[in-house]
C-alpha positions as CSV (number, residue, x, y, z in Angstrom):
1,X,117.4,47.1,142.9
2,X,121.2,46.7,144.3
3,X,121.4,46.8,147.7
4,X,124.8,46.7,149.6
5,X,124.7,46.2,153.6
6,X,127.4,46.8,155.9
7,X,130.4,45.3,153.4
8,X,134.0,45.8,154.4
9,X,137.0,44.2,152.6
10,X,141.1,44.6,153.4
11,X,143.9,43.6,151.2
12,X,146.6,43.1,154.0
13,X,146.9,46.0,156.8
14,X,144.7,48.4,154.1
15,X,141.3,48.6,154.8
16,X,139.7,49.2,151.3
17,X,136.3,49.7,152.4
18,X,134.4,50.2,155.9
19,X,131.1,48.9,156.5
20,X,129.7,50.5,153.2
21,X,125.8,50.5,152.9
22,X,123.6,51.9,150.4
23,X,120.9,51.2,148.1
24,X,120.7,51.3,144.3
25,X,116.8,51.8,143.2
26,X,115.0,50.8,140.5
27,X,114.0,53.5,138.2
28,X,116.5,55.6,139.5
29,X,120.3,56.6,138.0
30,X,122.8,56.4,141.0
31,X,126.1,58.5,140.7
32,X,128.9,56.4,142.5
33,X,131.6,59.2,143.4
34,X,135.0,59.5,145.4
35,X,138.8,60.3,145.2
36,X,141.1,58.1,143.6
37,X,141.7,54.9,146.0
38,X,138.6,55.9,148.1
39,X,137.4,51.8,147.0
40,X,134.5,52.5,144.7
41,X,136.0,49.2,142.2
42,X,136.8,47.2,144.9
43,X,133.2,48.0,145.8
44,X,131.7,47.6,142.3
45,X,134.0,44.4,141.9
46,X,132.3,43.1,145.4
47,X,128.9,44.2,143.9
48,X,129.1,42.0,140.6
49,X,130.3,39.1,142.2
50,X,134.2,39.3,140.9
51,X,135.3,39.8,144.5
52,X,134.6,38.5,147.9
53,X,134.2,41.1,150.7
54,X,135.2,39.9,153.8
55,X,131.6,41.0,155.8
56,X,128.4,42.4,154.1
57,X,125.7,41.6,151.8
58,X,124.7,42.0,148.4
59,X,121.2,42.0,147.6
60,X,120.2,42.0,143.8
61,X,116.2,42.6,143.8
62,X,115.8,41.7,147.3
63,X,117.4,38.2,147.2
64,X,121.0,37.9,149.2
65,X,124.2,36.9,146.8
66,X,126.7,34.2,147.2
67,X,129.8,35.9,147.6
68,X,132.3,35.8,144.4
69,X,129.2,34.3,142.6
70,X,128.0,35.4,138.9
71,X,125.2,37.8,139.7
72,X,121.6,37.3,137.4
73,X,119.8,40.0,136.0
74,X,123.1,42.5,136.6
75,X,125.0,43.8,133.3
76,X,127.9,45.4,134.7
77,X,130.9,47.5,132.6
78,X,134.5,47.4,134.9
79,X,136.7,47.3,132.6
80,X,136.8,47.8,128.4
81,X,140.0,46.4,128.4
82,X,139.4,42.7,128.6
83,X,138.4,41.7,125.3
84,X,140.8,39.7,122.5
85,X,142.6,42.5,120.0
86,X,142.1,40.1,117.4
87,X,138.3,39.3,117.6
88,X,135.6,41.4,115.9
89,X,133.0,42.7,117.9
90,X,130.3,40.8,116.5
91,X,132.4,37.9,117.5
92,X,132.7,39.1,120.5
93,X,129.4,39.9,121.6
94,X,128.2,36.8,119.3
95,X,130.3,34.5,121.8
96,X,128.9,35.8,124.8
97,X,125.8,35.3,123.9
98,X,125.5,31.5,122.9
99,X,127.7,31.2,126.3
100,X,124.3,33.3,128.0
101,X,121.4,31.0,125.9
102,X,120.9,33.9,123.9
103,X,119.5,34.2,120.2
104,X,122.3,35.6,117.8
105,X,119.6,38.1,116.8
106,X,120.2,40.4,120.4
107,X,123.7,40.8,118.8
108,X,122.2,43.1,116.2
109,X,120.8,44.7,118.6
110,X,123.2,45.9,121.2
111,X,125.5,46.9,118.1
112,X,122.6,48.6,117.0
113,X,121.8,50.6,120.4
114,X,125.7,51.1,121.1
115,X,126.2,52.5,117.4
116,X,129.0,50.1,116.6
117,X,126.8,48.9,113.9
118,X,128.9,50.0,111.1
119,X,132.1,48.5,112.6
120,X,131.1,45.2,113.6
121,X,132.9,43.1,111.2
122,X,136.3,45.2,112.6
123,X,138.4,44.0,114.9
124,X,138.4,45.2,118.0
125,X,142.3,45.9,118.6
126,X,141.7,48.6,116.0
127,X,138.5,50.5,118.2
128,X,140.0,53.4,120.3
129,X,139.1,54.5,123.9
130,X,135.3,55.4,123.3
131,X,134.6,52.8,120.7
132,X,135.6,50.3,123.2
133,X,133.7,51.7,126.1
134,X,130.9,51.5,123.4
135,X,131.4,47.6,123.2
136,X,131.4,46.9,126.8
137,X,128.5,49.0,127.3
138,X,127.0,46.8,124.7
139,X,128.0,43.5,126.7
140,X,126.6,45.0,129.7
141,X,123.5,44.9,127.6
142,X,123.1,41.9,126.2
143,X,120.6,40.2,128.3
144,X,118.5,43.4,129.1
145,X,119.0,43.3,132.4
146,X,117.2,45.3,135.0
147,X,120.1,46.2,137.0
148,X,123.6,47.8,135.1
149,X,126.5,49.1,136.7
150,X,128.7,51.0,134.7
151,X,132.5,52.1,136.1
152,X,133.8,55.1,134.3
153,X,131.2,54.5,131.3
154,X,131.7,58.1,129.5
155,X,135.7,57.5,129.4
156,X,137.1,58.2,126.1
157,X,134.3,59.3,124.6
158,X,134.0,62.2,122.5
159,X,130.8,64.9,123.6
160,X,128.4,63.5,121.4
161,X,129.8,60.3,123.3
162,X,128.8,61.4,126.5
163,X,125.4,62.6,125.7
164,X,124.6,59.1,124.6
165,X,125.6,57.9,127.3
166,X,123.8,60.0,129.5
167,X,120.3,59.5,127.4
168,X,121.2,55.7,127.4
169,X,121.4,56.0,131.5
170,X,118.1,58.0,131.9
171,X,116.2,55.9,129.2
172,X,117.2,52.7,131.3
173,X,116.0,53.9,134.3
174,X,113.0,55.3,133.0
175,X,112.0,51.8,132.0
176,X,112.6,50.9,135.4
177,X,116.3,49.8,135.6
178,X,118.2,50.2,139.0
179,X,121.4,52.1,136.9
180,X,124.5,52.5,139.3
181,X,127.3,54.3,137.9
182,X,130.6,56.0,138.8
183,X,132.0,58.9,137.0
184,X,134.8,61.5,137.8
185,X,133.3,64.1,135.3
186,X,130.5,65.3,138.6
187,X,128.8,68.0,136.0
188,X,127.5,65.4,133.4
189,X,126.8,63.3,136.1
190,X,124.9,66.3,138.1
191,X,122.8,66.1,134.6
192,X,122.4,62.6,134.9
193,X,122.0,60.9,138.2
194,X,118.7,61.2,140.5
195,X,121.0,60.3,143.5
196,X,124.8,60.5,144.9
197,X,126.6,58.4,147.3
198,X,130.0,59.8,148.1
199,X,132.7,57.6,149.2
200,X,136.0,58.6,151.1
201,X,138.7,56.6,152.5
202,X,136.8,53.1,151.9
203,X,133.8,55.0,154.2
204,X,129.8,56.6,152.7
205,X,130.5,60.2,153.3
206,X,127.5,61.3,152.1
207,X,124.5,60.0,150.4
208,X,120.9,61.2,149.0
209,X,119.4,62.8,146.3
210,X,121.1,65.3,143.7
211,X,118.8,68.1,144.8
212,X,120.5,67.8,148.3
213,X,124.0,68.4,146.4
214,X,123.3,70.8,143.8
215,X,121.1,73.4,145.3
216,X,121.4,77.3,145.8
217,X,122.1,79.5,148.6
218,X,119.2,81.7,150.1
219,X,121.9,83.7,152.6
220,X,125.1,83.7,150.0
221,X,124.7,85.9,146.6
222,X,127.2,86.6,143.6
223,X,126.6,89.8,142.5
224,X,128.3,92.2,139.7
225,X,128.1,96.2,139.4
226,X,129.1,98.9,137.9
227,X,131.4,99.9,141.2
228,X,132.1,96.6,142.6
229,X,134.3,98.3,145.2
230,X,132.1,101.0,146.2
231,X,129.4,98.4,146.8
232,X,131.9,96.0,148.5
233,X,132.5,99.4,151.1
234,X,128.7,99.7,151.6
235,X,128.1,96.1,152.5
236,X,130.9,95.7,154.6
237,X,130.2,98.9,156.6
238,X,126.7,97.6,157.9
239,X,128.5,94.1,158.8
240,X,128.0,91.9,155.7
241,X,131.3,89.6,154.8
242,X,132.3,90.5,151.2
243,X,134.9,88.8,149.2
244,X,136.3,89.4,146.0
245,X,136.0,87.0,143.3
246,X,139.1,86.5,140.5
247,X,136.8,88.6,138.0
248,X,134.5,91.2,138.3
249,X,132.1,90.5,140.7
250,X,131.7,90.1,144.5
251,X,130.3,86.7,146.6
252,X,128.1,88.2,149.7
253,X,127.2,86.8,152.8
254,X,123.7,88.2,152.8
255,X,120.9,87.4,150.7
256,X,119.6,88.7,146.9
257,X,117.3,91.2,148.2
258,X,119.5,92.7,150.6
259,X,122.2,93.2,148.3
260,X,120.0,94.8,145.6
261,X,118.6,97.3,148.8
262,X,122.1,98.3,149.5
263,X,122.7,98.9,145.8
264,X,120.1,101.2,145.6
265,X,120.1,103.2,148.5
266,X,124.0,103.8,147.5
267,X,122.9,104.3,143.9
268,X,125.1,101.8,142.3
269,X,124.0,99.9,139.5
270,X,123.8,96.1,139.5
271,X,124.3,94.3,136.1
272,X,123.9,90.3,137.5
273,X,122.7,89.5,141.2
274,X,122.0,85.6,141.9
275,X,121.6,83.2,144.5
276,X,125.3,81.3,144.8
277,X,124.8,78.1,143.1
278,X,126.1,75.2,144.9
279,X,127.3,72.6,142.5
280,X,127.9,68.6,142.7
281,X,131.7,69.5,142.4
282,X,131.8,72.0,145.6
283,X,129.5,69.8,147.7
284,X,132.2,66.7,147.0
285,X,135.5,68.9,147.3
286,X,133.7,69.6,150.9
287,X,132.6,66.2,151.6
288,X,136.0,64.4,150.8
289,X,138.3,67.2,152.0
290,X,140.1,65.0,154.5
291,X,139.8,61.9,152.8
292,X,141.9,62.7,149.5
293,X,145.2,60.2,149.5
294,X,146.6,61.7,146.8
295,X,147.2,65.6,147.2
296,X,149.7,67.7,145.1
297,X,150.8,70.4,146.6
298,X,152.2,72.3,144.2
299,X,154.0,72.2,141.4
300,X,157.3,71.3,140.3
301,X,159.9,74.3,139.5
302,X,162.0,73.9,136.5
């Protein structure tokens, strides 16, 4: 379990983050989500022990960390970057773990789990994006740890890629692993995570579980017909708010079964009627509406 408690950290005037508390559990996939610059890797940095936050704790199964100290039993992927061009992966992951007391044998392994297998023997300035991410998932690995945080994990990868990924993150958990991991793609994470803490602005804007953030709306329905506008008339007559949608289609302020009435009585036919679906994506563009740094506004002429 990762717990973080009331950490806060400034680089000069800039307050990256703001007494930032939340839990990681075990068993349990947490999506890590915010704008660009909102401070979730200076978090995650604070949270693997490769920064010092200037007040707060980290807690790694219930014991307190030593700030800027190498954290046990955490397997962490930050950055896929790091690792010599020159080097193999099985040299690579080989090094790391007679550094970590390991048996050469877990090498096998990880290459094995990560599907790098085949190109072990390659070196590793020839891997692209996703093969890369591949082989620092596979350090984060190495000494099965209980806890893994993973910062971007599915970037680079092609879709077959990201499913892995995905499975990789549910099988972990479901063997009891606290999994915490940051994403900007929120629909494969919505199919992913259990929970969601949101940060904005170096601030927890919202927290909780992925049914509180991807839900549907009992008193808001999308609706289609054969005489969108007709129906749209009839709706708005006896005081229901009505607005168009880009396509076909209209989004209702009133529920599913009172559309459908009106539909009837006016004798138009309906070809879809649902329940507007609120997804991970809406629920953050809401929740980080004011704290977004970096905001075009439109886009450059010619």
């Amino acid at each position: 379990m990762i717990d973080i408690t009331k950490v806060s950290r400034r680089f000069g005037t800039k307050a990256a983050l703001t007494d930032v508390s939340f839990s990681a559990p075990d068993g349990s996939v947490t999506g890590f989500v915010g704008p660009n610059g909102a401070g979730k890797s200076t978090l995650l940095r604070i949270a693997t022990g490769l920064d010092r936050p200037d007040a707060g704790v980290v807690a790694i199964d219930g014991v307190e960390q030593a700030p800027g100290e190498p954290r046990r039993n955490v397997g962490a992927l930050l950055d896929a970057s790091w690792t010599h061009p020159r080097r193999t992966a099985y040299d690579h992951l080989l090094a790391l773990a007679l550094l970590q007391g390991l048996p050469a044998s877990r090498v096998g392994e990880v290459l094995e789990v990560t599907g790098l297998a085949a190109v072990a023997k390659r070196r590793i300035g020839q891997f692209s994006l996703g093969m890369r991410q591949r082989l620092g998932i596979a350090v984060a690995l190495l000494d099965r740890p209980t806890n893994v945080i993973l910062d971007e994990p599915i970037n680079g990868l092609d879709p077959d890629g990201i499913t892995w990924v995905r499975c990789l993150a549910r099988d972990l958990a479901d063997q009891g692993a606290a999994v915490l991991m940051s994403s900007h793609l929120l629909a494969e994470l919505a199919q992913t995570a259990d929970r969601i803490v949101v940060i904005g602005r170096g601030r927890i804007v919202g927290a909780g579980p992925i049914e509180e953030f991807v839900r549907t709306s009992a008193e808001v329905s999308v609706v289609r017909s054969d005489d969108d506008e007709r129906l749209a008339v009839a709706l708005t007559e006896v005081g229901y708010a009505v607005d168009r949608l880009a396509g076909p289609g209209l989004r209702v302020h009133a529920p599913s079964h009172v559309v459908g009435r009106a539909a009837l009585h006016h004798g138009v036919a309906l070809t879809a009627l649902t329940p507007e679906a609120v997804s991970l994506e809406d629920r953050f563009r809401e929740l980080t509406a004011d704290a977004v740094e970096y905001r075009a506004e439109g886009l450059m002429s010619a």
